[in-house]
Structures are given as structure tokens and as C-alpha cells.
TIBABA-465793 format. One record per atom (N, C-alpha, C): residue in one letter; atom name; x negated, y, z. Coordinates in Angstrom, 1 decimal, padded with zeros to 4 digits, always signed. Layout:
residues N
<res->A; atom->CA; east->X; north->Y; up->Z>
...
***
This chain:
residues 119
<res->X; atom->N; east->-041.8; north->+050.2; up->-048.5>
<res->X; atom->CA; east->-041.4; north->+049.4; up->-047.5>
<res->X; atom->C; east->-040.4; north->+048.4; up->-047.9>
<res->X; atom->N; east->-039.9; north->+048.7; up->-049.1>
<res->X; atom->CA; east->-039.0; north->+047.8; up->-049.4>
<res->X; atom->C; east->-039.2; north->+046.6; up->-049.8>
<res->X; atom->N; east->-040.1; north->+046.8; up->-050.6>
<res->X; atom->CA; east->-040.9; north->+045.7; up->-051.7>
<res->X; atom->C; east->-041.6; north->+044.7; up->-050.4>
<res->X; atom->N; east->-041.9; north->+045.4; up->-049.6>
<res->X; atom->CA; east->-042.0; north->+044.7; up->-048.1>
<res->X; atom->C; east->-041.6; north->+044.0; up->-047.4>
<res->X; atom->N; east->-040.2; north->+044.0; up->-047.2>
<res->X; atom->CA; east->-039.2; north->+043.6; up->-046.7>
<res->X; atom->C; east->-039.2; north->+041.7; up->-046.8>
<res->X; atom->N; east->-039.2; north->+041.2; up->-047.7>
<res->X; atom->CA; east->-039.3; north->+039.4; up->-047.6>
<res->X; atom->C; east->-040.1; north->+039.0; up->-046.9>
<res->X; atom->N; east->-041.6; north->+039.7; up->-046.6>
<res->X; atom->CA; east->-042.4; north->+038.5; up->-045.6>
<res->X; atom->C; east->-041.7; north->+038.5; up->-044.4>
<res->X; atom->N; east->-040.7; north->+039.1; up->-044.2>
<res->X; atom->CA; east->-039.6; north->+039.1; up->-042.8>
<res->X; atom->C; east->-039.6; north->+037.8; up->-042.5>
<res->X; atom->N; east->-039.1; north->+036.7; up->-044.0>
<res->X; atom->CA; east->-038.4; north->+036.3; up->-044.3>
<res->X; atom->C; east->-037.1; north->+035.6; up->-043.4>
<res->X; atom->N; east->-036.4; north->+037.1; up->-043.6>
<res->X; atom->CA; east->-035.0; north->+037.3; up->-042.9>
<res->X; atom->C; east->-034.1; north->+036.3; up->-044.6>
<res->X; atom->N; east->-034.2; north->+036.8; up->-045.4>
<res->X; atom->CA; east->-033.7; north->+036.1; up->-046.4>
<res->X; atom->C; east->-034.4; north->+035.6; up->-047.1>
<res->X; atom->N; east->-034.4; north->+034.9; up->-048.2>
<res->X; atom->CA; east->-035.4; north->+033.9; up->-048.9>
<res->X; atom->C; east->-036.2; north->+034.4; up->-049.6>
<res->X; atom->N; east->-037.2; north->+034.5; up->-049.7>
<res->X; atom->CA; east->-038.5; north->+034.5; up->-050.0>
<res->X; atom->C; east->-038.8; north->+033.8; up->-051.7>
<res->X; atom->N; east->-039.1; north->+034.6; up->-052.4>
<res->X; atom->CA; east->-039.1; north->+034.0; up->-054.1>
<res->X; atom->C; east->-040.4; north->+035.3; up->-054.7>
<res->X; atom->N; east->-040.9; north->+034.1; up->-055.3>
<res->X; atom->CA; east->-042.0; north->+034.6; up->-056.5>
<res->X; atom->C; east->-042.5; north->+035.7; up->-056.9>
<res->X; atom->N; east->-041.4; north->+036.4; up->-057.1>
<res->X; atom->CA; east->-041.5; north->+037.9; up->-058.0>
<res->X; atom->C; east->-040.9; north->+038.9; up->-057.0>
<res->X; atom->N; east->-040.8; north->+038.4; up->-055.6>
<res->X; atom->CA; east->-040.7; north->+039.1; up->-054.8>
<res->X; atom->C; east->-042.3; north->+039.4; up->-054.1>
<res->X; atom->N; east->-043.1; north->+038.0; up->-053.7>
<res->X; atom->CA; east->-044.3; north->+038.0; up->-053.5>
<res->X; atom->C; east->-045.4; north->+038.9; up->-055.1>
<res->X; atom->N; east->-044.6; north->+038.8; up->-056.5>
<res->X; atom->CA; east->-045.7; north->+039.6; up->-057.2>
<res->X; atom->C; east->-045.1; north->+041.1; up->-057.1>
<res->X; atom->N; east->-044.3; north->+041.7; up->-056.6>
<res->X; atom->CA; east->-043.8; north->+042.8; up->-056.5>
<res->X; atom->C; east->-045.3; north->+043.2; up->-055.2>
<res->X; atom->N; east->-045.1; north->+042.3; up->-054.0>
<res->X; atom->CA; east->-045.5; north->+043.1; up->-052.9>
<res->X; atom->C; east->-047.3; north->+043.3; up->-053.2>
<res->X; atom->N; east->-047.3; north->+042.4; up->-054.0>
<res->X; atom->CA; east->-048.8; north->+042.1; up->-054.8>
<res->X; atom->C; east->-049.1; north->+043.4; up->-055.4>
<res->X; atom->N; east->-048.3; north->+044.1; up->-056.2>
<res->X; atom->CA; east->-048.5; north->+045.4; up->-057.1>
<res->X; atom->C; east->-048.3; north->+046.4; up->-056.2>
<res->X; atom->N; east->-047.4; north->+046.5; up->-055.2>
<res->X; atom->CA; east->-047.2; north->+047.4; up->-054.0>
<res->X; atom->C; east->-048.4; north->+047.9; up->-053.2>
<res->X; atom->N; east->-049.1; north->+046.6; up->-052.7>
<res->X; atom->CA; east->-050.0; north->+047.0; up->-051.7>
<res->X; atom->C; east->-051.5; north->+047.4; up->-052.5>
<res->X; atom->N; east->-051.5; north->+047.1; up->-054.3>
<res->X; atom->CA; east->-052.6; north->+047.2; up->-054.8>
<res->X; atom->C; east->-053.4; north->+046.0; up->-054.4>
<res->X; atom->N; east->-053.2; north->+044.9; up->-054.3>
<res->X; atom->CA; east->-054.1; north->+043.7; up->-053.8>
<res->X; atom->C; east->-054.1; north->+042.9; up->-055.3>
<res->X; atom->N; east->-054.3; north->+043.6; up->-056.8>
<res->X; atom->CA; east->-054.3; north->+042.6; up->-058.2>
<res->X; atom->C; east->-055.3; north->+042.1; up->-058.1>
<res->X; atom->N; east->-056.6; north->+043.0; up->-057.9>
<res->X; atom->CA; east->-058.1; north->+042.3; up->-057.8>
<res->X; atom->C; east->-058.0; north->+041.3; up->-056.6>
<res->X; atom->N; east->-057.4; north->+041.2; up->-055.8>
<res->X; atom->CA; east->-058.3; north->+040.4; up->-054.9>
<res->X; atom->C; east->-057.5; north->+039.1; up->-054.5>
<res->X; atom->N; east->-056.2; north->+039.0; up->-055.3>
<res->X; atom->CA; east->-055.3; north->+037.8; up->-055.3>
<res->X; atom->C; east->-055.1; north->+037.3; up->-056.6>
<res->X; atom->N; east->-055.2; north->+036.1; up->-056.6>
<res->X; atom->CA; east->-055.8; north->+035.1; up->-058.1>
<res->X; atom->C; east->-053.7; north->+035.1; up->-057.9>
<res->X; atom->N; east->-053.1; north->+035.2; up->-058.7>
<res->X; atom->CA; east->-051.8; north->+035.1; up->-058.9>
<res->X; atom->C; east->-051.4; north->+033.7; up->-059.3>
<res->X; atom->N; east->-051.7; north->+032.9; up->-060.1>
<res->X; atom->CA; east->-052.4; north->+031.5; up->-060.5>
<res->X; atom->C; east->-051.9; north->+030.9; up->-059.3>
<res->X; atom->N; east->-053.1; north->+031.2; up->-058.6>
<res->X; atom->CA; east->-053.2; north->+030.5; up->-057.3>
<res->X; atom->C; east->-051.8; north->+030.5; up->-056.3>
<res->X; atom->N; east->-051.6; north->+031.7; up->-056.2>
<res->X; atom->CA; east->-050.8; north->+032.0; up->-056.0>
<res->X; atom->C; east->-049.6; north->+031.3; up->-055.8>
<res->X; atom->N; east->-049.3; north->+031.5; up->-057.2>
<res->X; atom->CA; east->-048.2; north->+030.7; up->-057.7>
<res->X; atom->C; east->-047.5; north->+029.0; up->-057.0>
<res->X; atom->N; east->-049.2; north->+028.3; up->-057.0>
<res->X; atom->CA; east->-049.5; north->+026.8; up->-056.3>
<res->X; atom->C; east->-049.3; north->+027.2; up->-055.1>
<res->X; atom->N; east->-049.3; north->+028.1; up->-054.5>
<res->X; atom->CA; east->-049.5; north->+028.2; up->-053.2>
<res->X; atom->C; east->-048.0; north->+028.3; up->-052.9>
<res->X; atom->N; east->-047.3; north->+028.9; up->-053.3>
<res->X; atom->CA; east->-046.2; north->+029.1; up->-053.1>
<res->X; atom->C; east->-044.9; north->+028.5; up->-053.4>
<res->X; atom->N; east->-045.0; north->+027.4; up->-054.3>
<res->X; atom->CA; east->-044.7; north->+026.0; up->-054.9>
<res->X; atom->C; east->-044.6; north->+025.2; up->-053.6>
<res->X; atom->N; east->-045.8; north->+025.0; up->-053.4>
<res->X; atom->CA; east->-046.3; north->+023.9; up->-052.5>
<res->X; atom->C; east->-046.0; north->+024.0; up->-051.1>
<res->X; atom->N; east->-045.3; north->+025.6; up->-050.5>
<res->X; atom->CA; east->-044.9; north->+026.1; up->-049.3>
<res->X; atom->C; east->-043.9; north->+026.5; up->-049.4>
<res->X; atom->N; east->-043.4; north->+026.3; up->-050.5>
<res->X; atom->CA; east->-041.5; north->+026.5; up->-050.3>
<res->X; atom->C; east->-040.9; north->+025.8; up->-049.0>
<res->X; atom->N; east->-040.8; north->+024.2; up->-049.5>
<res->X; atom->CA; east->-040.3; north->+023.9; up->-048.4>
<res->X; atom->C; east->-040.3; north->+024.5; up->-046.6>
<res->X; atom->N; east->-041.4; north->+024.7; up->-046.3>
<res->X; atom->CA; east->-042.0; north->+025.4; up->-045.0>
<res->X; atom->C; east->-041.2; north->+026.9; up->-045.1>
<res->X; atom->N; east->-041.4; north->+027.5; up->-046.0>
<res->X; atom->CA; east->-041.0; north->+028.9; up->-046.1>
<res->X; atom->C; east->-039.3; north->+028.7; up->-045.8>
<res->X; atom->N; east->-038.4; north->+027.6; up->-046.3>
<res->X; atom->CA; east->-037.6; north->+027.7; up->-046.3>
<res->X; atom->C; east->-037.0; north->+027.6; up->-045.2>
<res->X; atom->N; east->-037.6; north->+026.5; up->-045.0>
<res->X; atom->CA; east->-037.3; north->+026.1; up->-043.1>
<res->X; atom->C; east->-037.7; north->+027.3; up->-041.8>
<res->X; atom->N; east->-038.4; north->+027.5; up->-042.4>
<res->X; atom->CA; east->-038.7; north->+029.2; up->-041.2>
<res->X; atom->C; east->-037.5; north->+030.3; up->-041.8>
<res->X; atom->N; east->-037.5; north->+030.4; up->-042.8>
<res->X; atom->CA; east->-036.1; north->+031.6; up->-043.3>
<res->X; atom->C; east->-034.8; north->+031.0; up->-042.3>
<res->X; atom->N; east->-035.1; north->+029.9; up->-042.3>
<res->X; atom->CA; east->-033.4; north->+029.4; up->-041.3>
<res->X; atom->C; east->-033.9; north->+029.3; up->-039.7>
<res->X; atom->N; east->-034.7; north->+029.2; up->-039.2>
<res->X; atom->CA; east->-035.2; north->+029.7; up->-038.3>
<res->X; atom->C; east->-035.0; north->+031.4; up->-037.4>
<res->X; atom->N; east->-033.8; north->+031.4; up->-036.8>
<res->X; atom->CA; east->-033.6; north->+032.5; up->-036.4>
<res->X; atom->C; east->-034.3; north->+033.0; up->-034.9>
<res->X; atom->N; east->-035.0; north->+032.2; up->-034.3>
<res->X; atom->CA; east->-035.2; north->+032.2; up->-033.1>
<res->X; atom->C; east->-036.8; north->+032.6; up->-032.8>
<res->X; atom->N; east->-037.3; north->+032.4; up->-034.2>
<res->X; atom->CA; east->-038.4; north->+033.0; up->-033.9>
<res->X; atom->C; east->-038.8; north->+034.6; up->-034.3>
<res->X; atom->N; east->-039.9; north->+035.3; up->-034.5>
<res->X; atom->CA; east->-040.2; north->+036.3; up->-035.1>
<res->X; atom->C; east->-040.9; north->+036.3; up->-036.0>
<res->X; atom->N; east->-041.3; north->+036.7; up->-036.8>
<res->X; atom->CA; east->-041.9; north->+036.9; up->-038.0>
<res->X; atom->C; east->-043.2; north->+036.1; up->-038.2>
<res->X; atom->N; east->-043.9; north->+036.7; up->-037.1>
<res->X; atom->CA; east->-045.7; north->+036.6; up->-037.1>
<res->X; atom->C; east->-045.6; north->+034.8; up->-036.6>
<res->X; atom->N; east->-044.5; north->+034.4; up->-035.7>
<res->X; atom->CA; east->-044.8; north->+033.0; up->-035.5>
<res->X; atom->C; east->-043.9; north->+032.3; up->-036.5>
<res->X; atom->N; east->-043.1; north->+032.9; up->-037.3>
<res->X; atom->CA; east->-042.8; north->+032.2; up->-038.5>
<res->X; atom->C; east->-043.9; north->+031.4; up->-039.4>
<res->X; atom->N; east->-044.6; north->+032.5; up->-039.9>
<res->X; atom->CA; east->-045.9; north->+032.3; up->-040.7>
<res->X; atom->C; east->-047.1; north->+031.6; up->-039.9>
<res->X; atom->N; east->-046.9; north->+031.8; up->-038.7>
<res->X; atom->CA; east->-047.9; north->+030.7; up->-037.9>
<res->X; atom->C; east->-047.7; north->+029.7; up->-038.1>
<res->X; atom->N; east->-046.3; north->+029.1; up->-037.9>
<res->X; atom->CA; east->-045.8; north->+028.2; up->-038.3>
<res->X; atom->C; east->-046.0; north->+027.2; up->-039.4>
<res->X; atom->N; east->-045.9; north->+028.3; up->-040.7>
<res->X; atom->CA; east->-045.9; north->+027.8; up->-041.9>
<res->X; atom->C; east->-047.6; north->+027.5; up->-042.2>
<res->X; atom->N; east->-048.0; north->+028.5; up->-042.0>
<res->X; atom->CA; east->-049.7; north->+028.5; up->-042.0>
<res->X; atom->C; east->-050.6; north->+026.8; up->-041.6>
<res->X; atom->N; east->-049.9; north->+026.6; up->-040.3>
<res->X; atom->CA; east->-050.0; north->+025.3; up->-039.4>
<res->X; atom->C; east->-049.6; north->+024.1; up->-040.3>
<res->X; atom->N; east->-048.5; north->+024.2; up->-040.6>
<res->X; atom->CA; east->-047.8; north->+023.1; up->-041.0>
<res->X; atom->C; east->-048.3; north->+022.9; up->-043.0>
<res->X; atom->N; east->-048.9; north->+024.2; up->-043.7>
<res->X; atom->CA; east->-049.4; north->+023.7; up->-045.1>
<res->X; atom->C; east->-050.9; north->+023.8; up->-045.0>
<res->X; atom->N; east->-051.2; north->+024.1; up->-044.0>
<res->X; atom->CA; east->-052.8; north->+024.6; up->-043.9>
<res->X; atom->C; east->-053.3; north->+026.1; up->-044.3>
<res->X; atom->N; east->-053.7; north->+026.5; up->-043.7>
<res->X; atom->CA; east->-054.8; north->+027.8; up->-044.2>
<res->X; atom->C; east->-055.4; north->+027.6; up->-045.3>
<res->X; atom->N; east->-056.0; north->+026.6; up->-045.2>
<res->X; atom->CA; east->-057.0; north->+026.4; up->-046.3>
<res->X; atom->C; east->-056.1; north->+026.8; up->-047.6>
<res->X; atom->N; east->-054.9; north->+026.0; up->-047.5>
<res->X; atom->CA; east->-054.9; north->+025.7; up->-048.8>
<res->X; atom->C; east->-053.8; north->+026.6; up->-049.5>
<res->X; atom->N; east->-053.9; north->+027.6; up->-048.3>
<res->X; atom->CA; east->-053.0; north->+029.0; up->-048.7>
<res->X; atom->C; east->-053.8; north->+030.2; up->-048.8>
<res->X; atom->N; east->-055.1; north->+030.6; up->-049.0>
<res->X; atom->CA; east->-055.8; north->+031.5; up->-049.2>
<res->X; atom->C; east->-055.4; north->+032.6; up->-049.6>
<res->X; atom->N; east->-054.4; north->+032.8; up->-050.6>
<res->X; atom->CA; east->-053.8; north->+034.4; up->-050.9>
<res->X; atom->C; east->-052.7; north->+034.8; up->-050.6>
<res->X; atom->N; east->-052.4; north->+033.4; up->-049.7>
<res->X; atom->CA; east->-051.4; north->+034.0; up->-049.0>
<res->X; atom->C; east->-051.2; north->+034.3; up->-047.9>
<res->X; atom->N; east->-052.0; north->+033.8; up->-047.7>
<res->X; atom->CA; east->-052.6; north->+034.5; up->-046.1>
<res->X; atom->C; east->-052.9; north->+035.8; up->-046.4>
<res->X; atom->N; east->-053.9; north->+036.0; up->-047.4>
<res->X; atom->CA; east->-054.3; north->+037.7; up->-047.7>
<res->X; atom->C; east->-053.3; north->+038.5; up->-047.9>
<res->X; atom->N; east->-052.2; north->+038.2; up->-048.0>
<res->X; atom->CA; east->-050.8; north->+039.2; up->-048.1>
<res->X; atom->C; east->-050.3; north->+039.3; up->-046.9>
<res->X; atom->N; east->-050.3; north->+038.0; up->-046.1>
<res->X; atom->CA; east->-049.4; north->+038.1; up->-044.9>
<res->X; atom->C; east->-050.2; north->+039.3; up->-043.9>
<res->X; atom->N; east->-051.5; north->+038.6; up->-043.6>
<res->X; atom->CA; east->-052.6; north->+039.0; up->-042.7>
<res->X; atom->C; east->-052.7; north->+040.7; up->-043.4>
<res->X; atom->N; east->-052.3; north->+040.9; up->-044.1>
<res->X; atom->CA; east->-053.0; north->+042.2; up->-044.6>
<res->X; atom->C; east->-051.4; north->+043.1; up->-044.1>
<res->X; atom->N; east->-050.3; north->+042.5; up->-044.2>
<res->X; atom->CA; east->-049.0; north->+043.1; up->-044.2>
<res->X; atom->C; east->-048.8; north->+043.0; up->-042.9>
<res->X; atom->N; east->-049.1; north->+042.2; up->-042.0>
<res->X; atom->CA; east->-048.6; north->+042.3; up->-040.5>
<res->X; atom->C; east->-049.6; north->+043.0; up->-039.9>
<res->X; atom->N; east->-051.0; north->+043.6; up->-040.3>
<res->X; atom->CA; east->-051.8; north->+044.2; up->-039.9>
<res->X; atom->C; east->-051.5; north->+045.3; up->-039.6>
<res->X; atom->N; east->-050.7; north->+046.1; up->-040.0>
<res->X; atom->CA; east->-050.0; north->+047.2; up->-040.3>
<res->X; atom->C; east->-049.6; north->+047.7; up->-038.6>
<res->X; atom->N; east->-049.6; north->+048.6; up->-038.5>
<res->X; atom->CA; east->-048.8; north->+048.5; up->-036.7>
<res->X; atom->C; east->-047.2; north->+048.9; up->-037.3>
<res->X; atom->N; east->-046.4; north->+048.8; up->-036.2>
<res->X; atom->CA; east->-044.9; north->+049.4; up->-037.1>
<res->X; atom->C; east->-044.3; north->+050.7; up->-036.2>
<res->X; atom->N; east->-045.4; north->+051.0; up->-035.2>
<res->X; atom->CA; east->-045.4; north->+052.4; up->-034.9>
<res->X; atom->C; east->-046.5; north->+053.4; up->-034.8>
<res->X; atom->N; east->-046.6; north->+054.4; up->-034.3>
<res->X; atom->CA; east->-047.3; north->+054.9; up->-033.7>
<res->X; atom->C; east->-047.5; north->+055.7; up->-032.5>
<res->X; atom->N; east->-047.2; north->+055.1; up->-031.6>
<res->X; atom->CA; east->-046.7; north->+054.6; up->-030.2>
<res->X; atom->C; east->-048.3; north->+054.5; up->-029.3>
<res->X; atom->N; east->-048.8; north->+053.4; up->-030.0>
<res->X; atom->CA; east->-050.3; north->+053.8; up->-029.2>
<res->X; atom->C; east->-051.2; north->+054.9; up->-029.2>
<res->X; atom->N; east->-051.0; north->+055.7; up->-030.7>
<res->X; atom->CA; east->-051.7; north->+056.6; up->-030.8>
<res->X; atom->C; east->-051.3; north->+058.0; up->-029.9>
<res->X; atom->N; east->-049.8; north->+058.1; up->-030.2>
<res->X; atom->CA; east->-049.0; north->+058.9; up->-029.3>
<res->X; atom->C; east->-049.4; north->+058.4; up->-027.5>
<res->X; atom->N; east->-049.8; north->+057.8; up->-027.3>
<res->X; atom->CA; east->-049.9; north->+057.2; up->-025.5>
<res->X; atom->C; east->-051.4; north->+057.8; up->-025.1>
<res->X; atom->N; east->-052.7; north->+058.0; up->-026.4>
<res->X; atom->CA; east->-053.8; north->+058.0; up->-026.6>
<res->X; atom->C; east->-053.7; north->+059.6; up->-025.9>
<res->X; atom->N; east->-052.7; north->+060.1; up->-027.0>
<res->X; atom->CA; east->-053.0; north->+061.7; up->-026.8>
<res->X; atom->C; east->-052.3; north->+062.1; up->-025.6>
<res->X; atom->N; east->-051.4; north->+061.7; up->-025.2>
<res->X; atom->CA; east->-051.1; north->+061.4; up->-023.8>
<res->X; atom->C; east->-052.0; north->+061.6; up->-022.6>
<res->X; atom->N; east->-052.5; north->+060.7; up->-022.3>
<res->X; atom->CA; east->-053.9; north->+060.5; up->-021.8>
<res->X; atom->C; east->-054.8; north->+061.2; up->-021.8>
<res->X; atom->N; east->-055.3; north->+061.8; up->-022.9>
<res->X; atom->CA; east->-056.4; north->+062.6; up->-023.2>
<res->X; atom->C; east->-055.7; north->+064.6; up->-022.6>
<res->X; atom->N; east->-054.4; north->+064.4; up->-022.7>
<res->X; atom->CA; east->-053.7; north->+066.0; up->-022.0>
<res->X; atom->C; east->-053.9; north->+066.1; up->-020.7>
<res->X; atom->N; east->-053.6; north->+065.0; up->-020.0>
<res->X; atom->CA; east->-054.6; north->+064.6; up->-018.7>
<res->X; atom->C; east->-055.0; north->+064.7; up->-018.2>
<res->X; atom->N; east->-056.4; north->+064.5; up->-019.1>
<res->X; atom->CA; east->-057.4; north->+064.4; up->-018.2>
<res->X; atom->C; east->-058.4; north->+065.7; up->-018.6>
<res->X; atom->N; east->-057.9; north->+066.3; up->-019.9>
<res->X; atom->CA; east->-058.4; north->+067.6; up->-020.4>
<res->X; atom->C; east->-057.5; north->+068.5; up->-020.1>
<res->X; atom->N; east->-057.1; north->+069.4; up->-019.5>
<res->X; atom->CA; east->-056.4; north->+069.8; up->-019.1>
<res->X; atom->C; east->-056.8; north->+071.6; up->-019.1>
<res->X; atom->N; east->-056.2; north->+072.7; up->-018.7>
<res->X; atom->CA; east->-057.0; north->+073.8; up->-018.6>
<res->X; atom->C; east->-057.6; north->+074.1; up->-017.5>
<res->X; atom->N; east->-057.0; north->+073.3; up->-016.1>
<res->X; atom->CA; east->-057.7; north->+073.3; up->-015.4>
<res->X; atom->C; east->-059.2; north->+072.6; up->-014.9>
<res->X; atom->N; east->-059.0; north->+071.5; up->-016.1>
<res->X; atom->CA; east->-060.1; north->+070.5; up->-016.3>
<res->X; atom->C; east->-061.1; north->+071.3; up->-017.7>
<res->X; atom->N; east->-061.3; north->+071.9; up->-018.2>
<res->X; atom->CA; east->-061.6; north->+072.6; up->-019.2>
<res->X; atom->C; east->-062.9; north->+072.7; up->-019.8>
<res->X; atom->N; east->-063.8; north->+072.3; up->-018.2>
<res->X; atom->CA; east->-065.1; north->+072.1; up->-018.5>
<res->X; atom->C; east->-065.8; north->+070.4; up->-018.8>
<res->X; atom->N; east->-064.9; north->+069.6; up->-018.7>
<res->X; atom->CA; east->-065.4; north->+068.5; up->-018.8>
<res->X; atom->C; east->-065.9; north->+068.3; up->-020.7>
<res->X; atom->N; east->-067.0; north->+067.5; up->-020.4>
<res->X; atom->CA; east->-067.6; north->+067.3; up->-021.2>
<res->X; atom->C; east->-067.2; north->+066.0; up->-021.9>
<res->X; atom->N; east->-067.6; north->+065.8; up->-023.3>
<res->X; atom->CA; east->-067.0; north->+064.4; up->-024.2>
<res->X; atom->C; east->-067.5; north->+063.3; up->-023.7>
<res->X; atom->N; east->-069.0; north->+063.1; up->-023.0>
<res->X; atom->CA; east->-069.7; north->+062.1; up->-022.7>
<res->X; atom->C; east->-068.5; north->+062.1; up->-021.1>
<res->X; atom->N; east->-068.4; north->+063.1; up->-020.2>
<res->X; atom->CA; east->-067.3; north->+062.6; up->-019.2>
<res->X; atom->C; east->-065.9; north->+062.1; up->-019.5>
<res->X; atom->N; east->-065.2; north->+062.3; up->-020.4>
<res->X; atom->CA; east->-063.9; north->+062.1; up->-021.0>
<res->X; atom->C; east->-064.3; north->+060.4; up->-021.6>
<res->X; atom->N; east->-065.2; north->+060.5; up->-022.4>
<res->X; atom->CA; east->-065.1; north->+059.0; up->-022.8>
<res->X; atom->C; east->-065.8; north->+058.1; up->-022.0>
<res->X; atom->N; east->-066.1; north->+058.3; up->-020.6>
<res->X; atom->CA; east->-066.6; north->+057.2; up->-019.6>
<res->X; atom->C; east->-065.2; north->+057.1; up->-018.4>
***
């Protein structure tokens, strides 16, 4: 989670922080580092300006930046970001799931069937 930490970007965001989270999440095959590198060059400025940006949150940080250098022309970096905010940062829904399901299965309810529970 650590090596995680910069796409926050609560503080500045550098290079070998992005190849750290690269080796972290195991994404070597599927991010050209090269590329990378241009990509990250070319979106400093943007990156920087969102780092001083306190008023937003994260995910519209990078909307932000996304917007303003293009998708296109950030391809693996998108595949870091999109792959790292994917993540949920609880497990809150799943805990609400099983909630629900004590419910409605119950011991008094005991005979309901799976085809009734999931309609």
C-alpha cells in the first residue's frame, strides 16, 4: 500500500515512484515503461497542478489530468491509474451483502430456496 500511496497525488508524483508501483502491482508485461516514461514527461505539468489542488479528490484529480493531456496519449498510464482506483478501499459492501442475506435467511425462514433468495 505504500508503494501506492503517490497516485493520491497528495505529494509529488516522480518516476521511480510510478516504476516502483509498476513492480508492485506486477503490471511489467503489460506497461511499455519507455512509453511510460513520455507519458509522464509530457504530463508533469498537469500532474503538478492537480498535486496543488487540494479541493479535489483523487479520482477527479486524474479526470482532470486525463482531460486536459488526453487518454489517448496516456495509455499506460491510465492502465496504472484505472487498475489502482479499481480497487474498493473497503469492504463495506460486501459486509451490507451479508447483512441482507441474515435477513432474509433466517431460521425462521429456513426453507427458502436459492432461486427465492436471489429473485
Amino acid at each position: 500500500m505504500v508503494k501506492l500511496k503517490p497516485i493520491g497525488l497528495y505529494d509529488e508524483l516522480s518516476f521511480p515512484d510510478l516504476e516502483q508501483m509498476v513492480a508492485a502491482l506486477k503490471l511489467t508485461d503489460r506497461i511499455n515503461m519507455d512509453q511510460l516514461y513520455e507519458e509522464f514527461c509530457a504530463s508533469l505539468e498537469e500532474i503538478q497542478k492537480a498535486t496543488k489542488d487540494t479541493t479535489k479528490s483523487t479520482s477527479e484529480k486524474w479526470v482532470a489530468i486525463f482531460q486536459n493531456v488526453g487518454k489517448d496519449n496516456m495509455t499506460n498510464m491510465f492502465k496504472i491509474v484505472s487498475f489502482v482506483l479499481s480497487v474498493p478501499g473497503s469492504n463495506a459492501f460486501v459486509e451490507r451483502i451479508f447483512s441482507l442475506m441474515a435477513n432474509k435467511w433466517s431460521d425462521s425462514r429456513n426453507r427458502c430456496s436459492t432461486e427465492l433468495i436471489k429473485k
